[in-house]
BABA-745821 format. One record per residue (C-alpha): residue number from 1; residue in one letter; x, z, y. Coordinates in nm, 2 decimals. Example, Ala and Ser with C-alpha at 12.3 -4.5 7.8 and 13.67 -1.06 7.14 Angstrom:
! BABA-745821
<r n="1" res="A" c1="1.23" c3="0.78" c2="-0.45"/>
<r n="2" res="S" c1="1.37" c3="0.71" c2="-0.11"/>
//
This chain:
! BABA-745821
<r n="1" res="X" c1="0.00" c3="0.00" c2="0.00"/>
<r n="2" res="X" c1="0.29" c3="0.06" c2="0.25"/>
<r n="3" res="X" c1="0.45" c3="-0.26" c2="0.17"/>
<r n="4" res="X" c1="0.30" c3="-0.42" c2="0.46"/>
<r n="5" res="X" c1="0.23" c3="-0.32" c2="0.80"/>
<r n="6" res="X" c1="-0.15" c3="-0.35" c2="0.76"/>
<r n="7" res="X" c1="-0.08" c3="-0.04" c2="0.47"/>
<r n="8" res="X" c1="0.08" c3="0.11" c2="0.70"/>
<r n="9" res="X" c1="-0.15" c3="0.12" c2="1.02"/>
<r n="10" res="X" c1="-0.41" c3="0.21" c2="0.79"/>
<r n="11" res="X" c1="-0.21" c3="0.52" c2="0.63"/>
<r n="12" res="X" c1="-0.06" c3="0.59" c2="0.96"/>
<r n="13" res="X" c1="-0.43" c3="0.66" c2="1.14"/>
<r n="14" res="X" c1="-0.51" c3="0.85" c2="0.86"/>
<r n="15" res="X" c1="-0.26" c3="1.10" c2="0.95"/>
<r n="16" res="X" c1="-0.36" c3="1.15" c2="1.31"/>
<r n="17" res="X" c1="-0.50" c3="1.49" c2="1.39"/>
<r n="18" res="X" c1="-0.89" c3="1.53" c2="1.28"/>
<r n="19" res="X" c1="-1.20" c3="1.62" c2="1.51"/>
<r n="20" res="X" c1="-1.35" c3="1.96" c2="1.40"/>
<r n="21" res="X" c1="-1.66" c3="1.83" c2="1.31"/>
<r n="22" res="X" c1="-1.65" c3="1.46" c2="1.15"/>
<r n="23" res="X" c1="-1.31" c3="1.55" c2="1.01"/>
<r n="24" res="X" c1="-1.25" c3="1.19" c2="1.10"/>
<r n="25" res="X" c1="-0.92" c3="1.06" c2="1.30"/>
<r n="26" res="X" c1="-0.99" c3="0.94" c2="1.65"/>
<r n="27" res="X" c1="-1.20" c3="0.59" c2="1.63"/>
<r n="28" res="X" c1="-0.98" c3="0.28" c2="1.61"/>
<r n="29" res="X" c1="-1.22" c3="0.20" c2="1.94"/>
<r n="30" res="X" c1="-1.13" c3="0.49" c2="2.15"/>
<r n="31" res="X" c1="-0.73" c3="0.43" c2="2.04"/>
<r n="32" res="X" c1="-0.77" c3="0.07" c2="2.18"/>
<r n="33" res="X" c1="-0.92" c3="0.13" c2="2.45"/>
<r n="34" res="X" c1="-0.63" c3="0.45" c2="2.54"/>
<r n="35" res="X" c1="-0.38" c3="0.22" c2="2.44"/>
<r n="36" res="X" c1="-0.41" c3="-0.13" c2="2.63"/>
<r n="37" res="X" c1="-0.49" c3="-0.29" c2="2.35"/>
<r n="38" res="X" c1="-0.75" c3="-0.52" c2="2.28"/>
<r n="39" res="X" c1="-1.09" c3="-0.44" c2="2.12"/>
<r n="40" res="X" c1="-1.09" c3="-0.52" c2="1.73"/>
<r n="41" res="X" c1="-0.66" c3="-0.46" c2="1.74"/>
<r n="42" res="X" c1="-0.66" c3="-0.23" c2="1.44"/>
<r n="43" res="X" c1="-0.97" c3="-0.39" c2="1.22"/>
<r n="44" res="X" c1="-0.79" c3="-0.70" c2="1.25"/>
<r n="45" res="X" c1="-0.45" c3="-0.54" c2="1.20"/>
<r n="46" res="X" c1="-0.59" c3="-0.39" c2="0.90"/>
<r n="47" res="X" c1="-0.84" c3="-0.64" c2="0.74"/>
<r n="48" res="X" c1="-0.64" c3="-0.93" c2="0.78"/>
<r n="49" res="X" c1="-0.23" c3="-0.85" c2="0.81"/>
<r n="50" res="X" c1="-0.04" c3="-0.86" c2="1.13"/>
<r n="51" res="X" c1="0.03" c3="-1.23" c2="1.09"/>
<r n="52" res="X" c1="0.06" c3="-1.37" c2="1.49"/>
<r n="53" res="X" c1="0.08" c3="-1.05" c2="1.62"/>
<r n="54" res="X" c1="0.34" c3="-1.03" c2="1.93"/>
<r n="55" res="X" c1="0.56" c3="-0.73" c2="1.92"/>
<r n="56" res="X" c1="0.39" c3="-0.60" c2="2.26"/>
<r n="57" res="X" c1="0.09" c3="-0.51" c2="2.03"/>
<r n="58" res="X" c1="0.30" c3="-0.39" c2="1.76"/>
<r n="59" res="X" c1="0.49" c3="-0.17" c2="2.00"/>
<r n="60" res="X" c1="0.13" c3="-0.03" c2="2.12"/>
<r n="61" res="X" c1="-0.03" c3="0.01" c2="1.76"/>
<r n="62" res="X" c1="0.31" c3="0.22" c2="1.69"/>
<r n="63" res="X" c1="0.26" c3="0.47" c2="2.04"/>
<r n="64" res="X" c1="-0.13" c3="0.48" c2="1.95"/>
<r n="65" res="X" c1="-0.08" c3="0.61" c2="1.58"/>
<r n="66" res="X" c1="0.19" c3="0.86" c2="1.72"/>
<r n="67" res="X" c1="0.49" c3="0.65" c2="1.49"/>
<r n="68" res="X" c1="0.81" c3="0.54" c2="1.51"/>
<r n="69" res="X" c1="0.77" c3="0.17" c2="1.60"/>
<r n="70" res="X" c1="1.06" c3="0.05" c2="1.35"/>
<r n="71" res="X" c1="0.85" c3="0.26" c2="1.04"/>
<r n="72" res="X" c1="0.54" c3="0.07" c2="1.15"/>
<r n="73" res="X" c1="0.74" c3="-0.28" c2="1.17"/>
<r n="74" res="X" c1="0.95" c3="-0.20" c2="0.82"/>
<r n="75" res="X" c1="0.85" c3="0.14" c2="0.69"/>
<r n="76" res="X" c1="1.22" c3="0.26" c2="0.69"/>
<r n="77" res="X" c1="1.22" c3="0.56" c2="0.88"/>
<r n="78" res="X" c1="1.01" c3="0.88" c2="0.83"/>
<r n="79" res="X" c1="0.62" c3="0.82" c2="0.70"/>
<r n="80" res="X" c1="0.39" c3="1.04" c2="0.87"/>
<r n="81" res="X" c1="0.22" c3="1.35" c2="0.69"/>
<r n="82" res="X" c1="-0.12" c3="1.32" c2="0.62"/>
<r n="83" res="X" c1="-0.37" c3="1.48" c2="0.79"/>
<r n="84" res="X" c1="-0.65" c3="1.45" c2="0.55"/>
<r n="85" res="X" c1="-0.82" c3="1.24" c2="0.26"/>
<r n="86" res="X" c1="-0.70" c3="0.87" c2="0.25"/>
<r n="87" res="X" c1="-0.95" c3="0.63" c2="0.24"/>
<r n="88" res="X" c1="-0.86" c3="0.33" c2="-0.01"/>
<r n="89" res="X" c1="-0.70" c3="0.01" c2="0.17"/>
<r n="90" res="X" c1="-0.98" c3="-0.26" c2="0.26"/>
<r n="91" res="X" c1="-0.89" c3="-0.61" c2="0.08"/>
<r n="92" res="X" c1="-0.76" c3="-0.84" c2="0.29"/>
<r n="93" res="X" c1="-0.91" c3="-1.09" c2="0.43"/>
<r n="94" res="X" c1="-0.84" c3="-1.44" c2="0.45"/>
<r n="95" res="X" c1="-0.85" c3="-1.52" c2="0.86"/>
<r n="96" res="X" c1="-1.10" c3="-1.75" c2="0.93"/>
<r n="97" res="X" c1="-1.06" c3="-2.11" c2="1.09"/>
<r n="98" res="X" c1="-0.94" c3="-2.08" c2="1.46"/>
<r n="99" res="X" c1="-1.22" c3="-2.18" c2="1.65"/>
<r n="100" res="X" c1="-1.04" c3="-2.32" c2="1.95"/>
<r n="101" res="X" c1="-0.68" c3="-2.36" c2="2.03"/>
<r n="102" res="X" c1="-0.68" c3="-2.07" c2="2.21"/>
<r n="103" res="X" c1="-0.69" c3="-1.88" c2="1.87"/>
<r n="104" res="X" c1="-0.44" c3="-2.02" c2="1.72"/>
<r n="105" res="X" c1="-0.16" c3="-1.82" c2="1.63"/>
<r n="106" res="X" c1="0.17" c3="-1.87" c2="1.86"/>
<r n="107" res="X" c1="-0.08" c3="-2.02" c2="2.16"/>
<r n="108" res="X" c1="-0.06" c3="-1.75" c2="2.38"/>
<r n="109" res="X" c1="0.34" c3="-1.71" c2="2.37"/>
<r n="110" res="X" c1="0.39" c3="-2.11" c2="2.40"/>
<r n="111" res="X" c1="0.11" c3="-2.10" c2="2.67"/>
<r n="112" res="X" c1="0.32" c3="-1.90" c2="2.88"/>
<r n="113" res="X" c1="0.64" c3="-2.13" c2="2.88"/>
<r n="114" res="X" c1="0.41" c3="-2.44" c2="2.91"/>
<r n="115" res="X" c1="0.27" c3="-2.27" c2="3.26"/>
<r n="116" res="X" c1="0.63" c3="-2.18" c2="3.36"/>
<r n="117" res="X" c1="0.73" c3="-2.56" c2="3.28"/>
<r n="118" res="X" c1="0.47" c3="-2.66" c2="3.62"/>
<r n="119" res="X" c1="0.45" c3="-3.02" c2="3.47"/>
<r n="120" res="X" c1="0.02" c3="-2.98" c2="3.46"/>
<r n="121" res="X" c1="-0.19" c3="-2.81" c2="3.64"/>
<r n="122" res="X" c1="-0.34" c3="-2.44" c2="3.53"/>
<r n="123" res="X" c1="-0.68" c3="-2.58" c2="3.49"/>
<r n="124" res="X" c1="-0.57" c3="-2.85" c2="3.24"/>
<r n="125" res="X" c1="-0.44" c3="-2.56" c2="3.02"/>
<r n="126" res="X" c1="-0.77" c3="-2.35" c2="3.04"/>
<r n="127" res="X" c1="-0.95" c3="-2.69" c2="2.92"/>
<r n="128" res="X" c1="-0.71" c3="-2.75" c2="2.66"/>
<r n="129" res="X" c1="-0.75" c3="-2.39" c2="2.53"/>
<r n="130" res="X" c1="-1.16" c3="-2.41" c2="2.52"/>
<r n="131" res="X" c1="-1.11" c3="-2.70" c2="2.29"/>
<r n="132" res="X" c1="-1.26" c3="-2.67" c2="1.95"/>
<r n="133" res="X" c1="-0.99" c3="-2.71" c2="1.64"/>
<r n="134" res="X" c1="-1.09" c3="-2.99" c2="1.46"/>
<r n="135" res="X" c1="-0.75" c3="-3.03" c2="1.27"/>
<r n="136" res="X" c1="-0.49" c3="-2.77" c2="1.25"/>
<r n="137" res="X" c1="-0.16" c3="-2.83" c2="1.39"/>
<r n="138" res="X" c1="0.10" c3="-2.91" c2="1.15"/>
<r n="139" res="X" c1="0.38" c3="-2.61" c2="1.19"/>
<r n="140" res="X" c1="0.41" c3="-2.42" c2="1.46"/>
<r n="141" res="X" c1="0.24" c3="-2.43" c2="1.83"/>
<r n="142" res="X" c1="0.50" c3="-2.44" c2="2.07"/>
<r n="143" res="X" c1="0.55" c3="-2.56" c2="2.42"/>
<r n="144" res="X" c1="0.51" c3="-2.90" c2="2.40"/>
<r n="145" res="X" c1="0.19" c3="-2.89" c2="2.17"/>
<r n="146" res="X" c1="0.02" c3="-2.67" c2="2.45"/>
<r n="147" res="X" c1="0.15" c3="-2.90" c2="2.71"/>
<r n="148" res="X" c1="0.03" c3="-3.21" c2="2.48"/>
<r n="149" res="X" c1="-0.30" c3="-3.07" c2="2.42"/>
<r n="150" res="X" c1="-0.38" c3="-3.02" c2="2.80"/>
<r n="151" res="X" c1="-0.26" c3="-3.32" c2="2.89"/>
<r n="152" res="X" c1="-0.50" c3="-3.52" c2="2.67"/>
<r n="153" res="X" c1="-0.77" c3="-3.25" c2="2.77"/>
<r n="154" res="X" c1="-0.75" c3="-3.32" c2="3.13"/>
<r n="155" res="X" c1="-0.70" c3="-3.70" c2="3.11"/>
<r n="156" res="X" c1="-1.02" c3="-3.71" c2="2.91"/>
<r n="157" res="X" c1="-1.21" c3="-3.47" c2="3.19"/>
<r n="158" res="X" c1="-1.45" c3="-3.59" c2="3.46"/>
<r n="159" res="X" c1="-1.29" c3="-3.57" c2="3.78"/>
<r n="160" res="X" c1="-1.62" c3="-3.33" c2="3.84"/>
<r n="161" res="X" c1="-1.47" c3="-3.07" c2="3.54"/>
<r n="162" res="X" c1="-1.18" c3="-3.07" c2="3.70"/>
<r n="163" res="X" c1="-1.28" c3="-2.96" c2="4.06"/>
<r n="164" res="X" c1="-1.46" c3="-2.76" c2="3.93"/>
<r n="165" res="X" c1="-1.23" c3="-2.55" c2="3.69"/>
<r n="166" res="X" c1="-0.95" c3="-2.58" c2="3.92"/>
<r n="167" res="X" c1="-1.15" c3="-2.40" c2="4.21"/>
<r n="168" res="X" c1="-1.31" c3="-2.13" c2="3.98"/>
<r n="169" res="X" c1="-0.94" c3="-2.09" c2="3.90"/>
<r n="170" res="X" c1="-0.82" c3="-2.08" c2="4.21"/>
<r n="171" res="X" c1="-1.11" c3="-1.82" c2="4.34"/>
<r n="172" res="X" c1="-0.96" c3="-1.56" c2="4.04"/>
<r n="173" res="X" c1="-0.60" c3="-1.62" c2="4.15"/>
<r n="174" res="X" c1="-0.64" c3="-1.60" c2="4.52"/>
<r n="175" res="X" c1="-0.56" c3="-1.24" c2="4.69"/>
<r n="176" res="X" c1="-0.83" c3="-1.09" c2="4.84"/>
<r n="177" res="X" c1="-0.78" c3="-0.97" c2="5.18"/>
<r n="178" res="X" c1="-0.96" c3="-0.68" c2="5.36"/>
<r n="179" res="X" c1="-1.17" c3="-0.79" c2="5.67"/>
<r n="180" res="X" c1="-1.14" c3="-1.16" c2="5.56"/>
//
């Protein structure tokens, strides 16, 4: 069971200190939101492996469950004690179909260098990422793929889409000023 990180997470929250009354650990919900981290972190973490996981979230799962972040990453270090019973590992699930490219595992980390590149405008990358996968990519997302899927996705938008997105972009990005 703590062969793999999900094992771990799971025995790790297990040994977090228990409320008088449910006996329970803190919800996975209530860690999340004290954390940073994103709603559903730990379910997925759990139910379906840490597979395109960026460290960042690693290094939060590992201050949430009150670990040592190179036990959670390898389980070499000392194992936190129990704190109570152990429920059995879930089965893992298989992850479902990404429905759009913004789901696909490495988009966010190759988004960011795309952006940084400046050769298309932000807009073009929100469209590309509200695409639906019809074919997975063959290997790994990078860069260029991001930068390849929003150039095709804002070559094939009406001039009216991109107006549009671009100044809804532009309205989230601009500082407010007080009195203006």
């Amino acid at each position: 069971m703590l062969a793999a990180l999900r094992g771990r997470v799971h025995y790790a929250w297990h040994c977090l200190p228990r409320d008088e009354e449910r006996k329970m650990p803190p919800s996975k919900r209530q860690l999340e939101t004290d954390n940073g981290l994103a709603p559903g972190t730990f379910t997925k973490l759990i139910r379906y492996g840490a597979e395109g996981q960026e460290p960042e979230t690693i290094a939060r799962v590992a201050i949430a469950l009150g670990v040592g972040e190179p036990w959670l990453q390898s389980g070499k270090g000392k194992a936190p004690t129990l704190t109570g019973y152990l429920e059995p590992l879930p089965p893992l699930l298989k992850r479902a179909k990404p429905k759009n490219y913004r789901e696909l595992d490495g988009w966010a980390e190759a988004l960011k260098i795309a952006i940084a590149r400046r050769n298309f405008p932000p807009a073009a990358f929100e469209m590309a990422g509200r695409w639906r996968v019809l074919k997975m990519p063959a290997g790994r997302v990078d860069a260029t793929f991001v930068e390849a899927a929003a150039n095709l996705a804002w070559l094939s938008s009406s001039v009216e889409a991109r107006t549009k997105l671009s100044t809804l972009l532009g309205k989230r990005a601009a500082p407010r000023t007080a009195g203006m």
